[in-house]
C-alpha positions in Angstrom: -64.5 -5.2 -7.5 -64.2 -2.5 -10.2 -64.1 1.1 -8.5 -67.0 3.6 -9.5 -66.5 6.6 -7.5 -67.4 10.1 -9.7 -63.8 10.6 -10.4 -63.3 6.7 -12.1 -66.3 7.3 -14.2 -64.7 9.6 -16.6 -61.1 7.3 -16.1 -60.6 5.6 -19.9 -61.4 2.1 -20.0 -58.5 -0.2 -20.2 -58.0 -3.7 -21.6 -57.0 -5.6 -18.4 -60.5 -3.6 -16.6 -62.9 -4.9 -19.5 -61.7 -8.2 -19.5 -61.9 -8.5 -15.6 -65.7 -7.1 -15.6 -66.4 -9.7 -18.3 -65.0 -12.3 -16.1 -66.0 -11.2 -13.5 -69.9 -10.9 -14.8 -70.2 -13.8 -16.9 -67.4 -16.1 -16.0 -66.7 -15.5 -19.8 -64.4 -13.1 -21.8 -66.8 -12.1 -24.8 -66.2 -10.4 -27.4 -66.8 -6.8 -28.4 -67.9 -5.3 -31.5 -68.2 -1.6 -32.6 -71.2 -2.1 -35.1 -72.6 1.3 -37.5 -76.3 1.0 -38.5 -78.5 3.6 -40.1 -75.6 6.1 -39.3 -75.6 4.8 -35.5 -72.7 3.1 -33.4 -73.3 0.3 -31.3 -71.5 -1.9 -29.4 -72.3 -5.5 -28.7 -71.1 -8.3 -26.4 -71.0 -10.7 -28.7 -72.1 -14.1 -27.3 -69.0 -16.0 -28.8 -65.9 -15.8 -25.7 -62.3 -16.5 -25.5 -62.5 -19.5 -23.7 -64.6 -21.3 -26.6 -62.6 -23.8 -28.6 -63.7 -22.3 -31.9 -63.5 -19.2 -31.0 -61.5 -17.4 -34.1 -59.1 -15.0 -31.8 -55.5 -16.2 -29.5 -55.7 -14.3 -26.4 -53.4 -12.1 -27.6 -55.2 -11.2 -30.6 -58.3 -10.8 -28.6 -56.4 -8.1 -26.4 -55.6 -6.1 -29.3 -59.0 -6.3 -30.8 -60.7 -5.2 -27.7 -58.0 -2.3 -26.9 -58.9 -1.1 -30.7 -62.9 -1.0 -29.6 -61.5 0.7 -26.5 -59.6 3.1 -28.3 -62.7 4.3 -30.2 -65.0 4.6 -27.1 -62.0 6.2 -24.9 -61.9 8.7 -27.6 -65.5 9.2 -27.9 -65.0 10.3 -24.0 -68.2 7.3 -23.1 -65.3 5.1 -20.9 -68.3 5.8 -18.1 -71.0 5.2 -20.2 -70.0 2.3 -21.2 -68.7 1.1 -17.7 -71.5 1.6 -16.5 -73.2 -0.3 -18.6 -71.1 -3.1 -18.6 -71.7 -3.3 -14.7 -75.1 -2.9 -14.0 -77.1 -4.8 -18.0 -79.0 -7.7 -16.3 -78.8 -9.1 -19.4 -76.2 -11.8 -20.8 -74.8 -12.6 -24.2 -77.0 -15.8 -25.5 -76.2 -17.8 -28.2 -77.3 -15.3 -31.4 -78.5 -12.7 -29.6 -75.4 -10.0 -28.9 -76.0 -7.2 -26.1 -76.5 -3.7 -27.6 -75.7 -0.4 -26.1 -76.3 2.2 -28.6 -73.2 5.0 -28.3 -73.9 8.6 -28.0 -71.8 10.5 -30.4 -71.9 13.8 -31.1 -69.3 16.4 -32.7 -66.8 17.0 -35.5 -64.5 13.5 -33.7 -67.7 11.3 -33.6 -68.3 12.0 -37.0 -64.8 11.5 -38.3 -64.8 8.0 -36.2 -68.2 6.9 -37.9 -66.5 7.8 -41.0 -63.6 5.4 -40.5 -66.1 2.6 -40.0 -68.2 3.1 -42.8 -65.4 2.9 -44.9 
């Protein structure tokens, strides 16, 4: 069981944590996708996962594409936010239809970030 005492919430979210909160949700190790929209970032649990045969990623791969997303929302400082999130959605991924948490970002980083996707 992940740990959500105050002083975790603001902890950065690491690789080996997502992956055991996806698992340990959805018996499935989706994917995750920083998306920009109408000047917004999102992220998404994709409904394609590791475990799928077709699935386009080696585990490895997958572990450095999801510490990259990490990397952004770490920096962001929404590791709680989006923690949270991932822990309580009573949603799940479906075939097509991605989860969507829309991110909070404010300030001269958030900007410079959104920049770097845009491009």
């Amino acid at each position: 069981m992940l740990d959500l005492r105050p002083s975790s919430a603001a902890e950065p979210l690491g690789v080996e944590e997502v992956i055991g909160c996806l698992r340990q949700r959805w018996r499935a190790t989706y994917d995750l996708q920083l998306v920009v929209r109408r000047g917004r970032l999102y992220l998404h649990v994709m409904w394609a996962y590791l475990e799928q045969q077709s699935f386009p990623m080696d585990e490895n791969s997958y572990r450095d594409h999801l510490a990259e997303v990490l990397d952004v929302v770490n920096r962001l400082g929404l590791a709680g936010e989006v923690r949270n999130w991932l822990l309580t959605t009573r949603d799940k991924p479906r075939l097509g239809k991605a989860l969507s948490l829309q991110l909070q970002v404010e300030g001269p980083e958030a900007e410079s970030l959104l920049k770097e996707f845009l491009v």
